[in-house]
N, C-alpha and C positions, 0 to 999 in steps of 0.2 A: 578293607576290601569290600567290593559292593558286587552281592551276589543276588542274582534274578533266580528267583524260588518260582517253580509251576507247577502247581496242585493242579490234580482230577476234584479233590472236594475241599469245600473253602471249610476250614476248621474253626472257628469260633462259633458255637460252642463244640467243645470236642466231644462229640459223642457217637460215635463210633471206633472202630480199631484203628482204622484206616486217619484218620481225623485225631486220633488221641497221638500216634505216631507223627504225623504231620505237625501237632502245635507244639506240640514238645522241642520238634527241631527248630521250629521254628523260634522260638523263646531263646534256645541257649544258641544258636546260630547269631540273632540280636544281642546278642551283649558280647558279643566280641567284632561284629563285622555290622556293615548296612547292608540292609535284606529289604528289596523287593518285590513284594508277593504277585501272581496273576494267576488265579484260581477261578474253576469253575464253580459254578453252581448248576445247581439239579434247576428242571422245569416248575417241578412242583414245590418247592421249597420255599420258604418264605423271606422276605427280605435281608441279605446276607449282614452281620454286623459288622460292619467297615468300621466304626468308632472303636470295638475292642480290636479289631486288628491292627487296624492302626496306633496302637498303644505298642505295639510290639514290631510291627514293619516301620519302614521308612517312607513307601507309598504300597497302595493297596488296588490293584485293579481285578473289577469280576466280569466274563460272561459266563449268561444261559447256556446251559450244556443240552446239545440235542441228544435224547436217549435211545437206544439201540431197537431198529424196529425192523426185525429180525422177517417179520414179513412184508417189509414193505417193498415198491419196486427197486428200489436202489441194492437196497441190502441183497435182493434177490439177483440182480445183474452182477452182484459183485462173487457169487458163485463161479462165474467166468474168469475172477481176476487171480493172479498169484500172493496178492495182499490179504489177508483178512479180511471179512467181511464188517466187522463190528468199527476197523480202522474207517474203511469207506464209507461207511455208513452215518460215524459218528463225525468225522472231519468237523472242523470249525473255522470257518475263513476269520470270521473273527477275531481266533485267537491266534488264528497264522499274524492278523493285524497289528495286536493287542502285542505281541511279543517282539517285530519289526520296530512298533512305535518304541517301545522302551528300551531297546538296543541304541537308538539310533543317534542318540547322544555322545557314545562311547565310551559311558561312564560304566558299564559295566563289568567284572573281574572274571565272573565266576556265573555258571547258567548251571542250576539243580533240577532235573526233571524229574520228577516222582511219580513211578508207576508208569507203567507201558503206556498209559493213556495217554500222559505228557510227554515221552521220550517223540511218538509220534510224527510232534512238530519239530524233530532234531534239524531238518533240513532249513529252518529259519534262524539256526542260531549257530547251524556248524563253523568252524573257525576259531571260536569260544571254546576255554577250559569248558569244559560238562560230565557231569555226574549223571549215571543214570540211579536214581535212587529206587529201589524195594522194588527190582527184578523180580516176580515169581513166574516158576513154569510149572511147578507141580499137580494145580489142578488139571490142566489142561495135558499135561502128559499121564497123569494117573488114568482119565478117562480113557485115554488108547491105547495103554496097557493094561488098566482092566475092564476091556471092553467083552461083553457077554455074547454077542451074535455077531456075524458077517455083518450084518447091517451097520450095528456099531460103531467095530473095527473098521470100515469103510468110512464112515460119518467122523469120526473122533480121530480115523488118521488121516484123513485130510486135513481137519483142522490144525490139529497137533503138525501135521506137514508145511502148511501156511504161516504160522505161529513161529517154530524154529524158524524157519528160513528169514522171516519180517527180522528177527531180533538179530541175526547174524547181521543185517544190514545195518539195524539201527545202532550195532555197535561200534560201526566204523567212524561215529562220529562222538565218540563217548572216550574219557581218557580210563576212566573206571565203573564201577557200579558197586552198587550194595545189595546183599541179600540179608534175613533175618536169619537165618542158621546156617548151619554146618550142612546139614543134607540140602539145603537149596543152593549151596556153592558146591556141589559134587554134582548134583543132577546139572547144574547151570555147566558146569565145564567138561560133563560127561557127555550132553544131547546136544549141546549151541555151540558151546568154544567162542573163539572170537576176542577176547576178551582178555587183556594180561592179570588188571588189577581187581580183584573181585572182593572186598570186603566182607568181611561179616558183622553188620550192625543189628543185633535182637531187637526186637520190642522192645522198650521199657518204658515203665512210668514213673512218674516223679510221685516217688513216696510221701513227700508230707502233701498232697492233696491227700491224704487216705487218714492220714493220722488223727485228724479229728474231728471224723465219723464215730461217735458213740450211740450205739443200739441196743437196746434189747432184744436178745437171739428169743426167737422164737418153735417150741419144742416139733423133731420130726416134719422139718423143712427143708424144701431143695428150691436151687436154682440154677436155671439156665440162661445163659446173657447171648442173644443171639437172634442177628434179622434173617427170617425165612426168604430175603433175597439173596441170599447168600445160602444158595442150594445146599451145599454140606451142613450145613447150620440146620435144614429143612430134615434133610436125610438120617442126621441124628435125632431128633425128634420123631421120627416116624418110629426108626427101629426102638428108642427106651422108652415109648407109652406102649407100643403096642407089646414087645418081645421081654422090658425089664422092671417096667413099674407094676403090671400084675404080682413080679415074684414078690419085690418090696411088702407090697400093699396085703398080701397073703400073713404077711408074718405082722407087719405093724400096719393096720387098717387106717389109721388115723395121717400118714405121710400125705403133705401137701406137695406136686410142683410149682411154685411159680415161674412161664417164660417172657422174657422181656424183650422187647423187640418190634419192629413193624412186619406182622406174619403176614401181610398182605392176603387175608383170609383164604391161606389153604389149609387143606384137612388135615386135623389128626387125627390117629384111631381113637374110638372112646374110649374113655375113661373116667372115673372119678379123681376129686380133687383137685383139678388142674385148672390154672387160672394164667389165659394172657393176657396181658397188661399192657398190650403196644407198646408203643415209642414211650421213652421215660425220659424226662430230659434229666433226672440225675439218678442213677440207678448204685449208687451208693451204699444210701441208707436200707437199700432190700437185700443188697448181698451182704451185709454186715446182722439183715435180724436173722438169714439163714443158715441155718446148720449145718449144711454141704453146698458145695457148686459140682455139678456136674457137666463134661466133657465130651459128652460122648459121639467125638466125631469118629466116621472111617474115610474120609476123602478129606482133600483140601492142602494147604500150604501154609508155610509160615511159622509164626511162632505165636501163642495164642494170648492176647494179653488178657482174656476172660480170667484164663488162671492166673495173672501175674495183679488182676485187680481183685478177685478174690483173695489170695494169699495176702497180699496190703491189708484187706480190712479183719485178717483172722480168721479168713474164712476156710473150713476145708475141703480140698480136691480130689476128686474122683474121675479118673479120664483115661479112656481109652491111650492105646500105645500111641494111634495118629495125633489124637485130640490132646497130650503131652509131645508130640512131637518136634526138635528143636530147642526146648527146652533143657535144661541142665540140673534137674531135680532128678534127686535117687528116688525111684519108687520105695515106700513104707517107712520114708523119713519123710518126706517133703510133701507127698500125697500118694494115693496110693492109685493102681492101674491094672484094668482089668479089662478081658477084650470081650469076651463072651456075654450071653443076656446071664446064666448063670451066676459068673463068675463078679458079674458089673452089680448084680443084684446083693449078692452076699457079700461084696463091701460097702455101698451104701448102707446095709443093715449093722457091718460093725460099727462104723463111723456114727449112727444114729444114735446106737446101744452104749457105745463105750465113751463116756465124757473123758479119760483118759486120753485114750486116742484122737479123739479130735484137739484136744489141749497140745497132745503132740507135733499135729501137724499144723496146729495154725503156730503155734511160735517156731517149728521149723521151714513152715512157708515163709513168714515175715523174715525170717534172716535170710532165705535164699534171695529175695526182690530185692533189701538192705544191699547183698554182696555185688549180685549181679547184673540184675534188672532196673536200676535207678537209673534214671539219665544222667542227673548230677556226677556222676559214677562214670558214665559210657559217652557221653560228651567229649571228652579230648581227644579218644577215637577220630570222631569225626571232623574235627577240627586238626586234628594229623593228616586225614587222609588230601583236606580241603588244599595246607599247605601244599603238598605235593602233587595233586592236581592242578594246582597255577602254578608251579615252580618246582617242574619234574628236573 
């Protein structure tokens, strides 16, 4: 079967959630089928590696992604529209191109669009078996339900009003989709519908990349894996420097954070200790010397592979009920979960204090990723669903 794969971000190297998810399917999609990749790339980004891609595609085509310029004229005329603004704004004739050109042969079986970005162009590929892969609505619907002021609720249910309505349509050209949990398939068929086949494909990583990572754990260390472009990402960090790391720091003075990421230099409240690191191109070897990885979202979607690449390297987890959300870990076996600055504080302090327990839960995290979260493992999923997507 030859399936035309369309990424929002071109994954080699996979270094991000979004990109770690992406090459993963794409690897075990390649060794049972031919896969055609057409993936964006960012503006700022630097030369995409077409050589490792192509070790793993069949052929490999990239363009420049124009980025969302939310005050610019266009974006602002599109106020007016009943489509999203970020859709209008972002369009890419290019890729409307780029996707025609490689149809056009009619060798193609199968068209995978990945994330709303790429479903998008559904209208140049409809007629074609299509996947709409890693559906999320949950950021975008939590903002308008828990919206704070009139103004808010005004501003976020528009959006959220635009948002539903765009995907109801993009779904008429779609035989299924994928979501990464359980609660994004109940929210999906609770607000949008439209939709008969809704899979649930999680996160997962391929566990022996983790295996041999050997570090030396470094004492009364934390970590956080997470780009401050990704708001949620931003908004926990706010709340555990400023509401949870005082408590920590009050009892064990010596607790270092380090967060890894591109924070696009905005604020955090002060503090001692805290160290960011930007962009890491292998962030490995830091969550493997750390003593905890910390969680602590209260927005967002998904299923978080922060924790699913922590628990690979033995690392123990602390997370919020949201920032475990989706996930299939029993709280105080597999990591433990606290929602309060209180509450978030005084288990980080057990977990530091108690080398038992953290023994506990990194060999009960590694078995949970072993069972559930390996790809090698959650692969024939997907290559079930593919079947019957071309040959319902």
């Amino acid at each position: 079967m030859h399936i035309l794969f369309l990424s929002r971000w071109f994954p080699f190297p996979p270094n991000n959630g979004s990109k770690i998810r992406i090459h993963n399917l794409l690897r075990g999609l390649s060794q049972h089928h031919t896969v055609s990749l057409l993936s964006f790339v960012d503006e700022d980004d630097a030369e995409p590696d077409i050589a490792a891609a192509s070790v793993v595609c069949h052929s490999v085509r990239v363009v420049r992604r124009k980025p969302f310029a939310p005050d610019g004229w266009q974006a602002r005329l599109a106020f007016l529209s009943v489509t999203p603004r970020s859709v209008i704004d972002t369009f890419s004739p290019d890729m409307a191109t780029a996707i025609l050109e490689t149809l056009a042969n009619g060798s193609v079986d199968l068209v995978v669009a990945s994330q709303v970005d790429m479903a998008v162009y559904s209208r140049y590929f409809r007629g074609k078996p299509a996947i709409f892969e890693e559906v999320e609505t949950g950021v975008l619907y939590e903002q308008f339900a828990h919206a704070e002021s009139l103004l808010q609720l005004l501003r976020y249910g528009l959006t959220w009003a635009k948002h539903r309505r765009y995907l109801r349509l993009l779904f008429k050209d779609f035989r299924a989709c994928t979501v990464v949990s359980r609660q994004e398939r109940e929210l999906l068929r609770q607000v949008v519908g439209g939709i008969e086949t809704i899979e649930v494909l999680p996160n997962c990583i391929d566990l022996a990349e983790y295996e041999g990572v050997n570090e030396q754990t470094q004492p009364n260390t934390l970590i956080f894996m997470g780009a401050f472009s990704y708001n949620p990402n931003y908004e926990a960090m706010i709340w555990f420097v400023d509401k949870v790391l005082p408590i920590i720091q009050s009892e064990l003075p010596d607790v270092h954070l380090t967060i890894t990421g591109n924070h696009q230099n905005r604020p955090l409240p002060p503090a001692e200790n805290v160290t960011l690191t930007g962009f890491v191109d292998d962030i490995r070897p830091l969550v493997a010397r750390s003593w905890a990885s910390i969680v602590p979202l209260h927005t967002g979607g998904g299923t978080r592979l922060k924790i699913l690449e922590a628990m690979a390297l033995g690392t123990p987890v602390i997370a919020t009920p949201k920032g475990a959300e989706g996930l299939d870990g029993e709280p105080g076996k597999h990591l433990l979960i606290a929602d309060t600055p209180a509450a978030f504080a005084d288990a980080v302090i057990q977990v530091l204090k108690n080398e038992p327990l953290r023994q506990q839960l990194a060999e009960n995290g590694l078995a949970l990723v072993r069972e559930k979260y390996n790809w090698p493992a959650v692969l024939p999923n997907y290559l079930n669903l593919i079947d019957k997507v071309v040959t319902p």
